[in-house]
C-alpha positions in Angstrom: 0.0 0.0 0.0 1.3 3.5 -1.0 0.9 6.0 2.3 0.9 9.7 1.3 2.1 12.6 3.3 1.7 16.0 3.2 4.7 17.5 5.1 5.8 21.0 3.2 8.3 21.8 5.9 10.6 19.9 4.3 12.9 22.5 3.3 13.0 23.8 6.5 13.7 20.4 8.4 16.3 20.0 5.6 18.1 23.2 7.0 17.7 22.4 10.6 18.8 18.7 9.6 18.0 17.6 13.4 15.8 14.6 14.3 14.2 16.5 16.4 13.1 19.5 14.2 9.9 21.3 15.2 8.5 23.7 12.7 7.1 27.0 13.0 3.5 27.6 14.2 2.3 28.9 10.9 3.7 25.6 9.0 2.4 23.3 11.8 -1.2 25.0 11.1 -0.9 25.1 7.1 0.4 21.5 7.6 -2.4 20.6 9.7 -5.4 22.7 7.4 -4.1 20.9 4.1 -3.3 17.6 5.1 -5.6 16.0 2.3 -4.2 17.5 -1.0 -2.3 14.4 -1.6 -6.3 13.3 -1.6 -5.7 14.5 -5.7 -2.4 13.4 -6.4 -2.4 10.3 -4.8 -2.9 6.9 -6.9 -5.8 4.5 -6.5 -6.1 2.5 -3.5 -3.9 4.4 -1.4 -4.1 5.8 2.0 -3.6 9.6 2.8 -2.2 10.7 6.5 -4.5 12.7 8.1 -3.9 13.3 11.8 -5.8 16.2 12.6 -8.8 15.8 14.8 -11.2 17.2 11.9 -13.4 14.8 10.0 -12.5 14.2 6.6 -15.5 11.4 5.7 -18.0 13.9 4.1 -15.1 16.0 1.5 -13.9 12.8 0.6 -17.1 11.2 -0.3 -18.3 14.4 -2.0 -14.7 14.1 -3.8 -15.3 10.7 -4.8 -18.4 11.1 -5.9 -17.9 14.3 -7.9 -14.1 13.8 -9.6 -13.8 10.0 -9.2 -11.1 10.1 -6.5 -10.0 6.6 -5.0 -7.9 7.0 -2.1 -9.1 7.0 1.4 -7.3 8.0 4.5 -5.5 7.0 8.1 -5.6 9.2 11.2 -3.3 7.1 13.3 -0.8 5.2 11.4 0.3 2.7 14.7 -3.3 1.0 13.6 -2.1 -0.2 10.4 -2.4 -3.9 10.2 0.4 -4.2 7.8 3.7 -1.7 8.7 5.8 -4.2 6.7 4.2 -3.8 2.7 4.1 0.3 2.9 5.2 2.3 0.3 5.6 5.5 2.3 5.6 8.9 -0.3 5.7 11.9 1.6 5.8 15.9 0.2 9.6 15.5 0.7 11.9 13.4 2.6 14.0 14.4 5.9 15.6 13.1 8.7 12.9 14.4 11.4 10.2 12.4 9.2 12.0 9.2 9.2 11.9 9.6 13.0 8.5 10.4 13.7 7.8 7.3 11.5 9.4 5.0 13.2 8.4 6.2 16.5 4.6 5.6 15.1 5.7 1.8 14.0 7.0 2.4 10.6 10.2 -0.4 10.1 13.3 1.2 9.0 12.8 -1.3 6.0 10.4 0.9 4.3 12.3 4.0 5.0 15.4 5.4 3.8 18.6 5.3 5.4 20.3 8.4 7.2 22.8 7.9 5.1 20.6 8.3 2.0 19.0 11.4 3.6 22.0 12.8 4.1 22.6 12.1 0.6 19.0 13.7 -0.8 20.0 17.0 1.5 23.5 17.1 -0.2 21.5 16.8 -3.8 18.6 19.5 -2.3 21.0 22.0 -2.0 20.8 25.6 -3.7 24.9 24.5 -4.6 23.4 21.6 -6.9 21.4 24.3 -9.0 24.2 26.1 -9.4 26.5 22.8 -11.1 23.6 22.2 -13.0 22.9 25.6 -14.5 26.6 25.9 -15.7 26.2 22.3 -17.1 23.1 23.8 -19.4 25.3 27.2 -21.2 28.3 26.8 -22.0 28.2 31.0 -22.5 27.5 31.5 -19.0 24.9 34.2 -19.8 23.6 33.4 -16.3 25.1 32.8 -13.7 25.2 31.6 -9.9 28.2 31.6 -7.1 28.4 29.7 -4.0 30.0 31.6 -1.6 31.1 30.2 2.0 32.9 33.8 3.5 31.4 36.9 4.6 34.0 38.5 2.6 33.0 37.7 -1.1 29.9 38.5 0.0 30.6 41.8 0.5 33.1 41.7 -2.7 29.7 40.2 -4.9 27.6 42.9 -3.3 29.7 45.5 -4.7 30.2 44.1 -7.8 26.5 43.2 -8.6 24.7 45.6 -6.6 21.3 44.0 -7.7 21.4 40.4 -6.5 19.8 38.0 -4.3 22.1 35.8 -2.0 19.3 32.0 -0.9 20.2 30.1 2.1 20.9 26.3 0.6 18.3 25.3 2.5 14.7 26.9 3.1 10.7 27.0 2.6 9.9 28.2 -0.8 10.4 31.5 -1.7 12.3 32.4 1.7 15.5 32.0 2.6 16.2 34.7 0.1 18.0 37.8 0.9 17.2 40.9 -2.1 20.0 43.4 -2.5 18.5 46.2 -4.6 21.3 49.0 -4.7 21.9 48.0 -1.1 23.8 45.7 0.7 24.0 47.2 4.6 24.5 45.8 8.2 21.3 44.1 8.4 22.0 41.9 4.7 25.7 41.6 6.1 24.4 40.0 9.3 21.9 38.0 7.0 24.9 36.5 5.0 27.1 36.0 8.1 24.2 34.0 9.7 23.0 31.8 7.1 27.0 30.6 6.3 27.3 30.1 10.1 24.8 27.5 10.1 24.7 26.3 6.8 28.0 26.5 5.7 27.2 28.8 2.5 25.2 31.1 0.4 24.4 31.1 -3.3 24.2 34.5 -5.2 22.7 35.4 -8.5 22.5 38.3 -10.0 18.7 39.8 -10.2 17.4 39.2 -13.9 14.7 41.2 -15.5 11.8 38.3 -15.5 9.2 38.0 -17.4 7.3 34.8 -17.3 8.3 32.0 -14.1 7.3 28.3 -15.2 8.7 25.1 -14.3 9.1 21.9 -16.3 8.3 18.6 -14.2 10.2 15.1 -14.2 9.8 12.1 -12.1 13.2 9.9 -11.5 12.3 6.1 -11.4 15.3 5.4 -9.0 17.3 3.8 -12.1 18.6 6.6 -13.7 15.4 7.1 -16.1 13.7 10.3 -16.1 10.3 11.0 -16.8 9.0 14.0 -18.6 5.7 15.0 -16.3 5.0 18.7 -17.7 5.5 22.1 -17.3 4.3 24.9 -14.6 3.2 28.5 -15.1 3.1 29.8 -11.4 3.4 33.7 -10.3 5.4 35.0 -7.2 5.5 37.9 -5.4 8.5 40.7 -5.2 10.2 38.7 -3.0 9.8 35.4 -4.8 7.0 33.8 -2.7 4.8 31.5 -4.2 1.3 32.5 -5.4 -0.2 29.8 -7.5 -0.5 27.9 -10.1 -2.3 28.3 -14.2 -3.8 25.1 -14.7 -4.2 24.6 -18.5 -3.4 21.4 -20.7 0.4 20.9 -21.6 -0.3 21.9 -25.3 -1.5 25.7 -23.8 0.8 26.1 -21.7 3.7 25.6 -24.7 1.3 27.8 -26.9 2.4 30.6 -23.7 5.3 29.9 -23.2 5.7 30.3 -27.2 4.8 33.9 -27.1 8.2 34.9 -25.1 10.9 32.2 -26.4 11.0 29.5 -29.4 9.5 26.6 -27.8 12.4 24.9 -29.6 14.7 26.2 -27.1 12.5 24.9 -24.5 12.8 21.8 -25.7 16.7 21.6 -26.3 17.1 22.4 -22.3 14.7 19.8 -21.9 16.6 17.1 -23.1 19.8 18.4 -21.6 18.7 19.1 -19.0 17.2 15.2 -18.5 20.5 14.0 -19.5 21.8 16.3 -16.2 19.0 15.2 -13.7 20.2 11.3 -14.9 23.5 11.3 -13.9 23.5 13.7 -10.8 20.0 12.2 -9.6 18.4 9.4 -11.6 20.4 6.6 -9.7 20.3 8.0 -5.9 16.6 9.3 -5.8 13.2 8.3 -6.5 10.4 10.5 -7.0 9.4 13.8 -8.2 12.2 16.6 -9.5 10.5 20.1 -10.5 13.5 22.7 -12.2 12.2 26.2 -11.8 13.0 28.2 -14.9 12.4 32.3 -16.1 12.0 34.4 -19.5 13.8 37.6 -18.7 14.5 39.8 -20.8 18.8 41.0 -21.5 20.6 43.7 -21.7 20.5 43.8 -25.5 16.8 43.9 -25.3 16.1 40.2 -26.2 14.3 37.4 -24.3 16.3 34.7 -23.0 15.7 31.7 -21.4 17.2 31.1 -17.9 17.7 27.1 -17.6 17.8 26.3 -14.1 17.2 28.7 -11.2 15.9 26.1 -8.7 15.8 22.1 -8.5 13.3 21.1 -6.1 13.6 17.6 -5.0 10.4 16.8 -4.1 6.6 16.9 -4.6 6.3 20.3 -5.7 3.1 23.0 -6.2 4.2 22.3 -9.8 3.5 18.8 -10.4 0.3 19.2 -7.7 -1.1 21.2 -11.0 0.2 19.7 -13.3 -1.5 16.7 -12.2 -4.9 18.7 -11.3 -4.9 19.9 -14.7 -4.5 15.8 -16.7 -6.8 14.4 -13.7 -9.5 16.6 -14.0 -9.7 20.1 -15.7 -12.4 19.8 -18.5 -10.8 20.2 -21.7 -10.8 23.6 -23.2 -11.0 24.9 -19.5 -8.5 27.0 -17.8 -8.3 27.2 -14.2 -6.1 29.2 -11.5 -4.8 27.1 -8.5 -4.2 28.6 -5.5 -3.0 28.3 -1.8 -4.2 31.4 0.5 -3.5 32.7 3.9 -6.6 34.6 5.6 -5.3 36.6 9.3 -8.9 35.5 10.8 -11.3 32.9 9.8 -13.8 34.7 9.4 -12.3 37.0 6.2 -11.7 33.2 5.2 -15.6 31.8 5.7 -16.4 34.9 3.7 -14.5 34.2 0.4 -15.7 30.7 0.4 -19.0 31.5 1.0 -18.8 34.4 -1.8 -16.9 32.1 -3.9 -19.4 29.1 -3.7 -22.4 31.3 -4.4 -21.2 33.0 -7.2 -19.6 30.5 -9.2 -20.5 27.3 -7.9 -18.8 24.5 -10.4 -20.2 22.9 -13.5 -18.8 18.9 -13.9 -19.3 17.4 -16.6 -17.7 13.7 -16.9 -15.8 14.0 -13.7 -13.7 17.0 -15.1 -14.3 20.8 -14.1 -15.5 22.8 -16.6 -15.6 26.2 -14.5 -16.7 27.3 -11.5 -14.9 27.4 -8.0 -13.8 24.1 -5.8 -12.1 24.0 -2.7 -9.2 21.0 -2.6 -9.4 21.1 1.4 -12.1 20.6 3.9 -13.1 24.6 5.4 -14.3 24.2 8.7 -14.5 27.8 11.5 -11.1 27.4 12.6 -9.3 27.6 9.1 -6.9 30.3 8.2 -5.6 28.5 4.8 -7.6 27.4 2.1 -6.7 25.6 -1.6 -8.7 26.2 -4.3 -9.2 25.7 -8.0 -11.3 28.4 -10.0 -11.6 27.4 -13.2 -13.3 29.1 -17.1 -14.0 28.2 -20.2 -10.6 29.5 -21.9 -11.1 31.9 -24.3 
């Protein structure tokens, strides 16, 4: 049996990289308010981790009986009658998760080894993005530095006074520190801190983007990767997550088109597989999502940026990508989203607004428009995942 886990402090129990990690408040509760979104990735017949105290029997049904969904879901996993044939596939994998897994019963047979977590946190680092993305152009037109000295910090600052200097390790879109012009006191002690802990920092300079997207893989363990699709996604200044454009693979090339040749897309592509093979494919099983921009150059033309990020791990990305193939109506485009409300009761009334005004149209088990929310909302909520979804134009 495959047991899904929704953990997305993984990044941030990669940087601690203690057994005993605790996250933050704010992730315990976002863990805690969207435990069932593996409900829609997951595979038939498997078991989803929920171990809130909310009950999840009436969204599932509904989701079952609406989409077709087929995988039910555990509260306590110590109550499993068979620990021994589990196929455990969390958001991401760290060493604090391996504990609390075997504390709950979990053999160490079906989990990885510390020494292959210590492995996938060597891969996960921002340092890997950096080998890989000089791998991709031979030009160097962009370009990335890991730097593990206060010193060249201050010597990059100065030289590339627009930058961003990212922690190795962290939550997506943090861990980044934005130099605009300005690199003072509080981004020196920023720099001194993260290298204290994590023994470097990775600058960049700051490109003029225009369009982020992704492109999706899955690694089969043996060195073979899978081509799963590509990601449109927006961000904030700061490079913050904001969601997701759910459309089908050929629209989201037809997009993609209007910036680049999609023939230069697809070059990187197969590079780039060739890279994730040899430097993955062997040591790591399961989802790979490579973060990509548009920007535009100095000389005024649009280029391609190959690699900013390598996630190494279920990603936002492939969560739409697979919302999208599973069941977005065809012809439909649809916006997916994760959102923060500071009370629950500016929360309760976008759902409510949402659900009156464009309740969903289904047709075949696929949306056609209208508005859905992935997660049970109950009166305590302060996070809520959604699709929204039109007939595309």
């Amino acid at each position: 049996m495959k047991l899904y886990i929704f953990n997305p402090d993984t990044d941030l129990a990669l940087a601690n990289n203690r057994e005993n990690y605790m996250p933050p408040a704010r992730v315990k509760q976002m863990t805690k308010e969207l435990e069932l979104l593996p409900l829609w990735y997951a595979e038939d017949s498997s078991c989803i981790f929920t171990p809130s105290s909310h009950d999840n029997a009436e969204f599932v049904a509904n989701a079952q009986k609406l989409f077709g969904t087929n995988a039910t879901y555990i509260k306590d996993i110590s109550r499993l009658t068979d620990k021994e044939n589990i196929e455990i596939i969390p958001w991401g994998w760290n060493v604090s998760l391996r504990k609390k897994l075997l504390n709950k019963g979990i053999t160490s047979a079906n989990l990885p080894t510390l020494q292959e977590l210590a492995e996938y946190r060597e891969l996960s680092g921002r340092n890997k993005d950096t080998e890989i993305l000089h791998s991709l152009q031979p030009s160097a037109q962009f370009t990335a530095e890991v730097i593990d000295n206060i010193e060249k910090c201050r010597e990059y600052a100065y030289k590339n006074p627009r930058c961003i200097f990212k922690a190795p390790w962290s939550g997506s879109g943090k861990g980044l520190l934005w130099c605009w012009g300005k690199y003072d006191d509080k981004s020196d002690g920023w720099c001194q801190r993260i290298i204290k802990e994590q023994g470097f920092v990775v600058a960049t300079p700051i490109y003029e983007k225009l369009q982020d997207f992704a492109v999706e893989y899955y690694s089969d363990g043996k060195g073979n990767i899978s081509f799963i699709g590509y990601s449109l996604f927006k961000t904030n200044t700061k490079g913050a997550y904001q969601g997701n454009i759910l459309q089908s693979k050929e629209q989201h090339r037809k997009t993609l088109s209007r910036y680049i040749n999609i023939q230069e897309i697809d070059a990187t592509d197969i590079l780039l597989r060739e890279k994730l093979s040899t430097t993955y494919g062997h040591k790591y099983k399961g989802y790979i999502g490579v973060d990509m921009i548009i920007c535009r150059t100095n000389d005024e033309k649009n280029a391609l940026h190959p690699c900013v990020e390598v996630n190494m791990r279920m990603n936002m990305g492939i969560l739409s990508t697979i919302l999208a193939d599973r069941f977005l109506a065809e012809g439909s485009r649809a916006i997916f989203s994760i959102d923060y409300y500071p009370s629950t009761e500016e929360l309760q009334l976008f759902f409510s607004k949402m659900n009156k005004e464009y309740p969903p149209t289904i047709i075949n088990k696929k949306l056609v428009s209208g508005f859905i929310p992935l997660v049970p909302i109950n009166n305590s909520n302060n996070y809520i995942s959604y699709i929204f979804a039109e007939r595309a134009s």
